[in-house]
BALOBA-1460 file (C-alpha; in Angstrom, 3 decimals):
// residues 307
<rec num="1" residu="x" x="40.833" y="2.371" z="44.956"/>
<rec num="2" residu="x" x="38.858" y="-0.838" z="44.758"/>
<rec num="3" residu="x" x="36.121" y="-0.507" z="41.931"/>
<rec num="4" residu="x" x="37.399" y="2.493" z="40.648"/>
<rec num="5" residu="x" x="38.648" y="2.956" z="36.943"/>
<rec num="6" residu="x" x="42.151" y="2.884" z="35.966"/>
<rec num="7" residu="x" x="43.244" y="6.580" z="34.271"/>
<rec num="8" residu="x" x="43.911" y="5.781" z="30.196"/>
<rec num="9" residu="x" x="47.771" y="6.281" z="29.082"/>
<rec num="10" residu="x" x="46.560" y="9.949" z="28.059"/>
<rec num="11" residu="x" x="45.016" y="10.358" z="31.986"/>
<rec num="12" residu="x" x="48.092" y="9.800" z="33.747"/>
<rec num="13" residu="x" x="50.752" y="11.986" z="34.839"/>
<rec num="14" residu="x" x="51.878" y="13.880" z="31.690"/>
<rec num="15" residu="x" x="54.404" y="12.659" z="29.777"/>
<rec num="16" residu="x" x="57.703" y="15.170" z="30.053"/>
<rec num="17" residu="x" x="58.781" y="14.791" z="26.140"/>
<rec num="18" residu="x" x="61.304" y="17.557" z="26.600"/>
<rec num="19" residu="x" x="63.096" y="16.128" z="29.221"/>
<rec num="20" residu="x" x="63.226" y="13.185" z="27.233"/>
<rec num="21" residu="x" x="64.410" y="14.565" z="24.320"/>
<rec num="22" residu="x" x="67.309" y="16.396" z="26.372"/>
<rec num="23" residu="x" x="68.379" y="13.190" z="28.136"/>
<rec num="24" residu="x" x="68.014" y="11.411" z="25.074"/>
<rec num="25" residu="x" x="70.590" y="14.053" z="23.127"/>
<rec num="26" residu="x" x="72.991" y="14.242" z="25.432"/>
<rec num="27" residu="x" x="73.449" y="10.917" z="25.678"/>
<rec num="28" residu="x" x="73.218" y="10.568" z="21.900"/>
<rec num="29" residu="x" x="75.896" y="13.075" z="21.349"/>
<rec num="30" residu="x" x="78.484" y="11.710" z="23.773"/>
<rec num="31" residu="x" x="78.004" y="8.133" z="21.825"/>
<rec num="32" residu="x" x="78.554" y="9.544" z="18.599"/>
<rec num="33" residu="x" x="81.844" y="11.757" z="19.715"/>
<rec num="34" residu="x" x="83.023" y="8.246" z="21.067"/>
<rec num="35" residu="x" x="82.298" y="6.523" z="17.879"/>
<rec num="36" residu="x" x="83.906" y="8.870" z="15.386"/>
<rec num="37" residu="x" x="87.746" y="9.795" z="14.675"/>
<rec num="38" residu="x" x="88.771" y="12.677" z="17.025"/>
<rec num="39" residu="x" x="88.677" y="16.195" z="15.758"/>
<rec num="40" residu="x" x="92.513" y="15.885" z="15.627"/>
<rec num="41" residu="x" x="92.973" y="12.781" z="13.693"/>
<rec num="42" residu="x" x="95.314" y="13.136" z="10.255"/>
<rec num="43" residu="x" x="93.320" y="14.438" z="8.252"/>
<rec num="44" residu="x" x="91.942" y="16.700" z="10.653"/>
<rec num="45" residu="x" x="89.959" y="18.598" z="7.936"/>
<rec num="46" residu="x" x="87.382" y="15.699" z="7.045"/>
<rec num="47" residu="x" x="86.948" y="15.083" z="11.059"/>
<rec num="48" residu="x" x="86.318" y="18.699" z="11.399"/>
<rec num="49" residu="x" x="83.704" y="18.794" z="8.957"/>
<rec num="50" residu="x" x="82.134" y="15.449" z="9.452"/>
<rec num="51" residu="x" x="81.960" y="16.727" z="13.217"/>
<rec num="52" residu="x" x="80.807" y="20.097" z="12.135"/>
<rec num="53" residu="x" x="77.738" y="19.187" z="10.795"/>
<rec num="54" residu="x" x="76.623" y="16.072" z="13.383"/>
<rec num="55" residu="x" x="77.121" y="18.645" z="16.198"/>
<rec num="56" residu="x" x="75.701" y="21.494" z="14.410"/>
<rec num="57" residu="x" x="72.768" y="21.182" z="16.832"/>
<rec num="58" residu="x" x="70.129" y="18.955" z="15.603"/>
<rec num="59" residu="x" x="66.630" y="17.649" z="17.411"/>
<rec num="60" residu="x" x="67.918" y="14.207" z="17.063"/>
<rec num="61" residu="x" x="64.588" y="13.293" z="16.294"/>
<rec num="62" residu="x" x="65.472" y="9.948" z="14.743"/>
<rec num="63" residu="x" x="67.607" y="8.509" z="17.382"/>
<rec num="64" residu="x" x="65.245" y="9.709" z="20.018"/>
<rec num="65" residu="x" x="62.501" y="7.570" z="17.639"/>
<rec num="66" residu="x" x="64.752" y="4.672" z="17.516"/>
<rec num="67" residu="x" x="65.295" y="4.252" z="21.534"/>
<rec num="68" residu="x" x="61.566" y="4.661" z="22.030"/>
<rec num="69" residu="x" x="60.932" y="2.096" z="19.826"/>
<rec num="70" residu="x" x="63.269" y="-0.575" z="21.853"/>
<rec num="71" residu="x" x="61.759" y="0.542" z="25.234"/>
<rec num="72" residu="x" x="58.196" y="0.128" z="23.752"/>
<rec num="73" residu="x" x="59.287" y="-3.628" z="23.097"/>
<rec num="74" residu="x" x="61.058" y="-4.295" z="26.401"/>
<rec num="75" residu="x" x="64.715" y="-3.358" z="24.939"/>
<rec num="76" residu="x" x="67.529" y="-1.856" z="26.635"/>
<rec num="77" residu="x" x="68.879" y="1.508" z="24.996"/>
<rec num="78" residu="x" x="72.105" y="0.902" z="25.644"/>
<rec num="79" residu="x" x="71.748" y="-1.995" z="23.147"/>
<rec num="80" residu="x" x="69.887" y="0.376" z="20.200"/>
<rec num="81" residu="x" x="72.512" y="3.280" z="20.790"/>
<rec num="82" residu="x" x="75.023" y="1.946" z="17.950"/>
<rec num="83" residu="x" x="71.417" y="2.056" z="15.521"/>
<rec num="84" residu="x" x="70.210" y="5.087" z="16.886"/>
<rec num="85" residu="x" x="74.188" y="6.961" z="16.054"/>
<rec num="86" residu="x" x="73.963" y="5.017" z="12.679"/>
<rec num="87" residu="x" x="70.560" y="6.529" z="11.411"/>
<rec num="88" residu="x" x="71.816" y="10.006" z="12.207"/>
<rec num="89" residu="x" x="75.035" y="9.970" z="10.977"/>
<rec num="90" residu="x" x="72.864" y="8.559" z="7.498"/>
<rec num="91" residu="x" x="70.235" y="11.923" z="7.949"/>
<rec num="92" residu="x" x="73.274" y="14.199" z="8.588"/>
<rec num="93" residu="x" x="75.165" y="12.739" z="5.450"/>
<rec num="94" residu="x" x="71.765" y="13.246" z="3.063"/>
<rec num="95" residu="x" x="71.316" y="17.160" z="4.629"/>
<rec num="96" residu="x" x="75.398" y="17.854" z="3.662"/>
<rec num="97" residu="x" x="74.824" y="16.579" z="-0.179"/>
<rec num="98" residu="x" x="71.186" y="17.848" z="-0.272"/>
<rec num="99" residu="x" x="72.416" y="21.104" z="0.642"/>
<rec num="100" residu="x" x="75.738" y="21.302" z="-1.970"/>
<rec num="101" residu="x" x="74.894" y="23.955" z="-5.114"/>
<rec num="102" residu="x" x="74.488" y="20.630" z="-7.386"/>
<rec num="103" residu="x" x="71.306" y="19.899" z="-5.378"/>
<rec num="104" residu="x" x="69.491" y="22.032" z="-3.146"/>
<rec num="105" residu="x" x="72.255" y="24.460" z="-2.817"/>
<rec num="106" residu="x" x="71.867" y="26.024" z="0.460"/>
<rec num="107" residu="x" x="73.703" y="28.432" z="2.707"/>
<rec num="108" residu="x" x="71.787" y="27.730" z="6.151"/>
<rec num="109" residu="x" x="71.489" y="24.989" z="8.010"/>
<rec num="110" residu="x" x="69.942" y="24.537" z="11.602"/>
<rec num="111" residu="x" x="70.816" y="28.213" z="11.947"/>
<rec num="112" residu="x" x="74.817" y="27.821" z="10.492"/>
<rec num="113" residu="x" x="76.240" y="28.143" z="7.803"/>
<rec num="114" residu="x" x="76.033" y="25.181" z="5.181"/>
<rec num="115" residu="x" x="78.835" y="22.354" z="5.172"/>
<rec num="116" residu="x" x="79.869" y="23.233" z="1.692"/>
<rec num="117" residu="x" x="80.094" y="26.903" z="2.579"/>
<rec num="118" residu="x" x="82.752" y="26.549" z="5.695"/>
<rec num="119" residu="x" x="84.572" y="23.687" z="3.947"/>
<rec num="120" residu="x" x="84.355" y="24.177" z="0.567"/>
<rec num="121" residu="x" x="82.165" y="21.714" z="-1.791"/>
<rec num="122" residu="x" x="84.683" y="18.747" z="-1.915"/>
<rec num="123" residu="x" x="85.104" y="18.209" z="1.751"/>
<rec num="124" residu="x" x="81.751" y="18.584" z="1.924"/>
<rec num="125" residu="x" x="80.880" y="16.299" z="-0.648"/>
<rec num="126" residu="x" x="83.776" y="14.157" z="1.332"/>
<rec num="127" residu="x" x="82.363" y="14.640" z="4.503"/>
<rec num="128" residu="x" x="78.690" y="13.063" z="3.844"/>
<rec num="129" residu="x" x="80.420" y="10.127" z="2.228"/>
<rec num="130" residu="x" x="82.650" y="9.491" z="5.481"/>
<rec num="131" residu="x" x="79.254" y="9.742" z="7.819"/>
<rec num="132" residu="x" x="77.251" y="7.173" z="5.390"/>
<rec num="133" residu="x" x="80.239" y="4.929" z="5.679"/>
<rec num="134" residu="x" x="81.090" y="5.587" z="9.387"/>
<rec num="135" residu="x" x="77.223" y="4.637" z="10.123"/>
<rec num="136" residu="x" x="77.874" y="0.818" z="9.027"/>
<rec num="137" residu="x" x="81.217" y="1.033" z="11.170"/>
<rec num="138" residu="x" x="78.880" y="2.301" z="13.723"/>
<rec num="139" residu="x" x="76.064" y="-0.498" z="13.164"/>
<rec num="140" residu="x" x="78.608" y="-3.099" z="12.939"/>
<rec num="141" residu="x" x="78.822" y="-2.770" z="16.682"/>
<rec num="142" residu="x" x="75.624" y="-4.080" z="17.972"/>
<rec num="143" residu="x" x="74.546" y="-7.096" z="19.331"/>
<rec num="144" residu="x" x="72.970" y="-9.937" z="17.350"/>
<rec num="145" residu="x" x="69.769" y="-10.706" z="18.778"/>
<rec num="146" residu="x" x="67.717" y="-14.296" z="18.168"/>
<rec num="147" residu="x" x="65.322" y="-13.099" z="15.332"/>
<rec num="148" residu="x" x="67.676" y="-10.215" z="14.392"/>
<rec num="149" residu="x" x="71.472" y="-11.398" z="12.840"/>
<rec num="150" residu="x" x="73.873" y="-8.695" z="12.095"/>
<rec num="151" residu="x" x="72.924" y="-9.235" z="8.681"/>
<rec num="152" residu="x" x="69.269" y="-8.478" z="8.947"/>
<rec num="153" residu="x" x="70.264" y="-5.578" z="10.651"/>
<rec num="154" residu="x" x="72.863" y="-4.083" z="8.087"/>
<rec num="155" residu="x" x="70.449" y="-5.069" z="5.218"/>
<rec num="156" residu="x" x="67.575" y="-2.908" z="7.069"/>
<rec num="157" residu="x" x="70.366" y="0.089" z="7.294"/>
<rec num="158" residu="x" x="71.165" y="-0.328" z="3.756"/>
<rec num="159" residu="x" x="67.887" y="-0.516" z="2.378"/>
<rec num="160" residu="x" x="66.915" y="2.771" z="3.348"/>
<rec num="161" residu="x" x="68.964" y="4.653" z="2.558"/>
<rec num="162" residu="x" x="70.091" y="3.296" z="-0.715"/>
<rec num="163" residu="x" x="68.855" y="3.367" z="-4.382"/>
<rec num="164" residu="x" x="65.009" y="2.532" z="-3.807"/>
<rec num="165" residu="x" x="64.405" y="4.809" z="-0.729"/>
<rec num="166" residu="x" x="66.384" y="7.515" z="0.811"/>
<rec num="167" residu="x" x="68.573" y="8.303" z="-2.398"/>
<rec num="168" residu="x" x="65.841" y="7.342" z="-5.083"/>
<rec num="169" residu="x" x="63.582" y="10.513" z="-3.198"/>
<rec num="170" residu="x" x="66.294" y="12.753" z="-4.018"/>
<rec num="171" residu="x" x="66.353" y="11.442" z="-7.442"/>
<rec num="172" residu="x" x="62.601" y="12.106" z="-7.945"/>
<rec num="173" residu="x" x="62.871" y="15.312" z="-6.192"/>
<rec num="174" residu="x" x="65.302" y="16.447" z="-8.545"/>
<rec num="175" residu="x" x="63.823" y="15.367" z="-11.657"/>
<rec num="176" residu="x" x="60.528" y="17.029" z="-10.422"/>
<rec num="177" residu="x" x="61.593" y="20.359" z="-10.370"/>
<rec num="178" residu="x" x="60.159" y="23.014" z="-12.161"/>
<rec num="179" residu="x" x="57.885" y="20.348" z="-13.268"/>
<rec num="180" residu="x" x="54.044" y="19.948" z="-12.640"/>
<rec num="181" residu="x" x="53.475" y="16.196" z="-10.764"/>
<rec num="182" residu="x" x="50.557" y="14.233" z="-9.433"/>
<rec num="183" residu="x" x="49.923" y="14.104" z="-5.838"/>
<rec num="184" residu="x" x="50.877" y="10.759" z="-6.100"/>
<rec num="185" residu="x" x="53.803" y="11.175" z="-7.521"/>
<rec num="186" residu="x" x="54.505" y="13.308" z="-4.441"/>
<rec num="187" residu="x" x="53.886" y="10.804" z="-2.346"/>
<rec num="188" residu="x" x="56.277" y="8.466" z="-3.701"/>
<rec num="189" residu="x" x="58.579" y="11.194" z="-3.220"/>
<rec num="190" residu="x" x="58.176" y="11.901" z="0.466"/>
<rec num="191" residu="x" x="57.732" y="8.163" z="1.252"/>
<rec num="192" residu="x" x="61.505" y="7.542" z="0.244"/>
<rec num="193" residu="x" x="63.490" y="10.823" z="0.888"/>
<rec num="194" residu="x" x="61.971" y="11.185" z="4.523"/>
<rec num="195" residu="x" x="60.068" y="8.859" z="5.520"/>
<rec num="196" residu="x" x="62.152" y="5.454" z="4.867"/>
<rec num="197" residu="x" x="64.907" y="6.607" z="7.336"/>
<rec num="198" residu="x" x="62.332" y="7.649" z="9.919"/>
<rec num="199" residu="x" x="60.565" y="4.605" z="9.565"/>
<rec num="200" residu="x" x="63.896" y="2.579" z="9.518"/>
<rec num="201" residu="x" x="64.597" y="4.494" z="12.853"/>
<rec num="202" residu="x" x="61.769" y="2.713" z="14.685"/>
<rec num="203" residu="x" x="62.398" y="-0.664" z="12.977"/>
<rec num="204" residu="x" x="65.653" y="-0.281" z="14.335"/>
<rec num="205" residu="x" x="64.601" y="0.207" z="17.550"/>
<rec num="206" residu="x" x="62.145" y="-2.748" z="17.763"/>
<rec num="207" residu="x" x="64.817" y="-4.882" z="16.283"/>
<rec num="208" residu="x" x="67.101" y="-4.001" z="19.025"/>
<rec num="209" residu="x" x="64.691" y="-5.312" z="21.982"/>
<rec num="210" residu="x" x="64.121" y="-8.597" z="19.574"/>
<rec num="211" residu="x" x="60.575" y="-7.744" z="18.940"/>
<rec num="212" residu="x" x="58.090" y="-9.303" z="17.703"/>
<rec num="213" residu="x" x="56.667" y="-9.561" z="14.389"/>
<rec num="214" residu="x" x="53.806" y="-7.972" z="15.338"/>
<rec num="215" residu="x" x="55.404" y="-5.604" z="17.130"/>
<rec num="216" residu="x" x="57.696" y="-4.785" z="13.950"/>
<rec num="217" residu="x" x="54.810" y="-4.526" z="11.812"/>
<rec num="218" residu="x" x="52.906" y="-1.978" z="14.289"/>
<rec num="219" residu="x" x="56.280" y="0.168" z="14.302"/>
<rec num="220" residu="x" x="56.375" y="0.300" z="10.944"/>
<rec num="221" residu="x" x="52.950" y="1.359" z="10.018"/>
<rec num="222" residu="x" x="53.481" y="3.732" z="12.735"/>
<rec num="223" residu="x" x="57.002" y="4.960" z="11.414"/>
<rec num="224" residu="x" x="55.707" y="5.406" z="7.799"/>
<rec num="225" residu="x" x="52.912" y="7.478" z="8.921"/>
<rec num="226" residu="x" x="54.541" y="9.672" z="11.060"/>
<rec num="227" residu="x" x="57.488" y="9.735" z="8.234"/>
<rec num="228" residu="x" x="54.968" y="11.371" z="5.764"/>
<rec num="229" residu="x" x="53.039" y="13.414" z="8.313"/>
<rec num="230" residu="x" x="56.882" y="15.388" z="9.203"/>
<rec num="231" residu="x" x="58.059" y="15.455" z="5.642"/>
<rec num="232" residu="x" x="54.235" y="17.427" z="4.680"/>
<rec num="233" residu="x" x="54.419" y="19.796" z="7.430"/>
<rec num="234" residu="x" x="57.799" y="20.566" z="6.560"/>
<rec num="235" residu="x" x="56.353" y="21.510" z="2.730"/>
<rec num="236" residu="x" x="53.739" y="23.581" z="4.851"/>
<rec num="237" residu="x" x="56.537" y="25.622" z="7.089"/>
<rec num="238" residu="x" x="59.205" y="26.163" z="4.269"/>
<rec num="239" residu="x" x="55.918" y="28.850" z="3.130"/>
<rec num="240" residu="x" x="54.911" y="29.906" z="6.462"/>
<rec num="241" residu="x" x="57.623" y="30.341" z="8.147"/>
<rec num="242" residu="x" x="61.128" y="33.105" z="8.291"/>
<rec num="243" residu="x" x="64.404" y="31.634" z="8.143"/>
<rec num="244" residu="x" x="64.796" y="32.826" z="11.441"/>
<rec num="245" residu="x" x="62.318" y="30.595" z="13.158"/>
<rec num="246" residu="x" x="63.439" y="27.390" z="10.657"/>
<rec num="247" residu="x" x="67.291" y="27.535" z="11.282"/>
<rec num="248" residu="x" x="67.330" y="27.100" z="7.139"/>
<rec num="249" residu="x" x="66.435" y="29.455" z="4.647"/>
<rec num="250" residu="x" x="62.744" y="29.499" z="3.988"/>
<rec num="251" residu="x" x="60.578" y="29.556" z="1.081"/>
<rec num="252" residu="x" x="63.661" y="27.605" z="-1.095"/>
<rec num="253" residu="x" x="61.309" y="24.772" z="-2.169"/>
<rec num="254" residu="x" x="58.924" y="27.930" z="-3.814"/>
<rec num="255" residu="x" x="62.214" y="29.314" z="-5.630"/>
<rec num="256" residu="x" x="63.594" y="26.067" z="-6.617"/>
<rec num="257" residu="x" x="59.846" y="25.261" z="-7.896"/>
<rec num="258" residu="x" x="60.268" y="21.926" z="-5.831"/>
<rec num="259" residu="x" x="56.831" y="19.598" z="-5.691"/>
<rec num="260" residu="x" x="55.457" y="20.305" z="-1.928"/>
<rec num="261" residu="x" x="52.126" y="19.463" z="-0.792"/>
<rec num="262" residu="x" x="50.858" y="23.435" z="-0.571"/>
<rec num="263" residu="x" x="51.629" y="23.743" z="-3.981"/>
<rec num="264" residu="x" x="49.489" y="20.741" z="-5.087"/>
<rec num="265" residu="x" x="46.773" y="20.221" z="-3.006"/>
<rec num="266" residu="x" x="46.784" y="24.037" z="-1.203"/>
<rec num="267" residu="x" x="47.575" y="24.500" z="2.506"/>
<rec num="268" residu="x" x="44.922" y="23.902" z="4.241"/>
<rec num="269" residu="x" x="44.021" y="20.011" z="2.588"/>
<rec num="270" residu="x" x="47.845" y="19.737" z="3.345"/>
<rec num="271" residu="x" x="47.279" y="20.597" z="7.226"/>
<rec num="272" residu="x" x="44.697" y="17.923" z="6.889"/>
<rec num="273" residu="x" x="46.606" y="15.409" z="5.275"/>
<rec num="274" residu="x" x="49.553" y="15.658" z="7.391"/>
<rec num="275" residu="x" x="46.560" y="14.988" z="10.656"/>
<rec num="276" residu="x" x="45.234" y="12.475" z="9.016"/>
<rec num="277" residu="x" x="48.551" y="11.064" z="8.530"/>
<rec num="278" residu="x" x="49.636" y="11.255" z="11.984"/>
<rec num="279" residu="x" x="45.983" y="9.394" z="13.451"/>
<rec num="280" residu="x" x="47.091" y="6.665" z="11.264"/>
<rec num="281" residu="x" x="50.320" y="7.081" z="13.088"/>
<rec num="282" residu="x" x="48.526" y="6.761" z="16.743"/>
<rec num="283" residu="x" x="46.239" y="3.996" z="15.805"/>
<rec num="284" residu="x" x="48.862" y="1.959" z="14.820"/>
<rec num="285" residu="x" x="50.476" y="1.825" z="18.838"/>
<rec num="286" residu="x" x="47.171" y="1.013" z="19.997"/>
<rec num="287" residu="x" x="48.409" y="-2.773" z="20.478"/>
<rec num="288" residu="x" x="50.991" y="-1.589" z="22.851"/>
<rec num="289" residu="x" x="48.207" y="-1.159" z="25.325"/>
<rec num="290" residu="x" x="49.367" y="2.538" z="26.370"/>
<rec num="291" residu="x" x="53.257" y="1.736" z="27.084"/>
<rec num="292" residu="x" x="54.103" y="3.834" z="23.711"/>
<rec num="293" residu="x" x="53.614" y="7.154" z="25.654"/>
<rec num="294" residu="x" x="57.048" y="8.274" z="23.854"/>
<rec num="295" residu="x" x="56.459" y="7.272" z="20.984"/>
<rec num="296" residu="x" x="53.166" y="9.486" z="21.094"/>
<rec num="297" residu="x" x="54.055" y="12.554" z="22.495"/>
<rec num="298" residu="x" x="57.032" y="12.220" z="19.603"/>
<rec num="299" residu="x" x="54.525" y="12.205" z="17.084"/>
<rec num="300" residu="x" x="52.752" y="14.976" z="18.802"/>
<rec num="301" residu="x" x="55.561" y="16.916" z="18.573"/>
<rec num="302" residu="x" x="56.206" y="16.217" z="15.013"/>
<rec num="303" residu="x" x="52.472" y="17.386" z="13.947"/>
<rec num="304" residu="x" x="52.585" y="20.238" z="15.831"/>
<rec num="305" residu="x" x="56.094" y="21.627" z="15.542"/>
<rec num="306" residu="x" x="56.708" y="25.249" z="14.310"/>
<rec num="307" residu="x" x="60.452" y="24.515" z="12.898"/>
């Protein structure tokens, strides 16, 4: 109406995350049973298991973070699907070895029995390594774009989840245990074992719709802080929650006398970190002028998750 207000983002008609998220899955899942070998393929066993644990029913939180990042910047999804499969063939490959006896050594995951557990420790050991390498097969398959080469792309894909990030938080994780650490120290921790890939996710996605650099820099201030924000409230649910409700057996961190947040800084300054965390997270979309509504309601979901 003329000289009324325009409704902010947070005004309009709600935006339906789980619908999203569903539509988002499906098609997410049917790209990644295209992209890797058939169930059948000599040697069936590594297929099985490499299958096993992709389909094992995850939230696909990190693909559906990586195709709202190229719609935020004008980008087709259909170009960001090969990233979006890469990235979560990388997170399944880090929760198979993170849950093997030499390092976490788990028996439930997302409700099912462990990798290691159905297949036995070397095909599970096996398996990871196939999805790590089958995510660069995967990559290899997308587009150049003018400010993004293949190479950029690969490099950005390798650097998280290599030495310095992704496998350098496991590293300090390990080596932390049973030990007493700073909340610093922490940090450094969850920056690289969680929040790199998650981060890389939305990179990713931006990179795919030939963003900006402005626009890269906003989704990456944005994907570090909501990175941190998941990986605390995780610390906080693995001693509030049952098993049951996780999908993964609870209260292993406490056992395993694994640095968490709770343990350091108490549970409620970690219920305000992980909000703080997440405003920073927000604040950072602000330059997309209200078109990040996905991206939002994702982090949303993240802070306030119960599993």
């Amino acid at each position: 109406m003329p000289g009324s207000k325009s409704l902010s983002p947070s005004r309009k008609r709600p935006f339906d995350l789980q619908q999203f998220l569903a539509s988002r899955t499906e098609a997410v899942n049917k790209a990644l049973d295209r992209y890797l070998p058939n169930i059948g393929t000599r040697p069936a066993t590594i297929h099985k298991a490499m299958r096993y644990s992709l389909f094992a029913g995850g939230k696909r939180m990190r693909p559906a973070l990586c195709l709202a990042a190229a719609a935020v910047c004008g980008g087709r999804e259909s170009e960001a699907m090969p990233l979006a499969c890469a990235v979560e063939c990388i997170h399944t490959y880090s929760l198979i070895h993170d849950d093997l006896p030499a390092m976490d050594n788990d028996d439930l995951r997302r409700g099912k029995p462990t990798n290691h557990k159905v297949f036995g420790e070397g095909i599970a050991v096996l398996a990871g390594d196939a999805l790590l390498t089958q995510a660069f097969e995967i990559a290899a398959r997308c587009k150049a774009w003018p400010r993004y080469s293949h190479q950029k792309i690969i490099l950005e894909l390798a650097s998280a989840s290599g030495s310095l990030q992704l496998i350098a938080g496991q590293v300090a994780d390990l080596e932390a245990e049973g030990k007493t650490i700073s909340a610093a120290d922490l940090r450094y921790i969850h920056e690289r074992k969680t929040s790199a890939l998650l981060c890389c996710s939305v990179r990713l996605g931006g990179m795919s719709a030939n963003c900006t650099r402005a626009q890269l820099d906003a989704l990456t201030d944005f994907g570090y802080h909501v990175g941190l924000a998941f990986q605390v409230i995780d610390d906080i649910l693995d001693v509030t929650q049952t098993s049951e409700a996780l999908g993964k057996t609870a209260g292993k961190d406490t056992q395993a006398q694994k640095a968490t947040y709770p343990a350091i800084v108490g549970l409620e300054q970690s219920r305000k970190i992980a909000q703080k965390l997440t405003a920073k997270a927000f604040s950072a979309l602000k330059g997309f002028r209200g078109k990040a509504r996905a991206l939002e309601a994702l982090a949303e979901f993240l802070l306030k998750r119960d599993r």
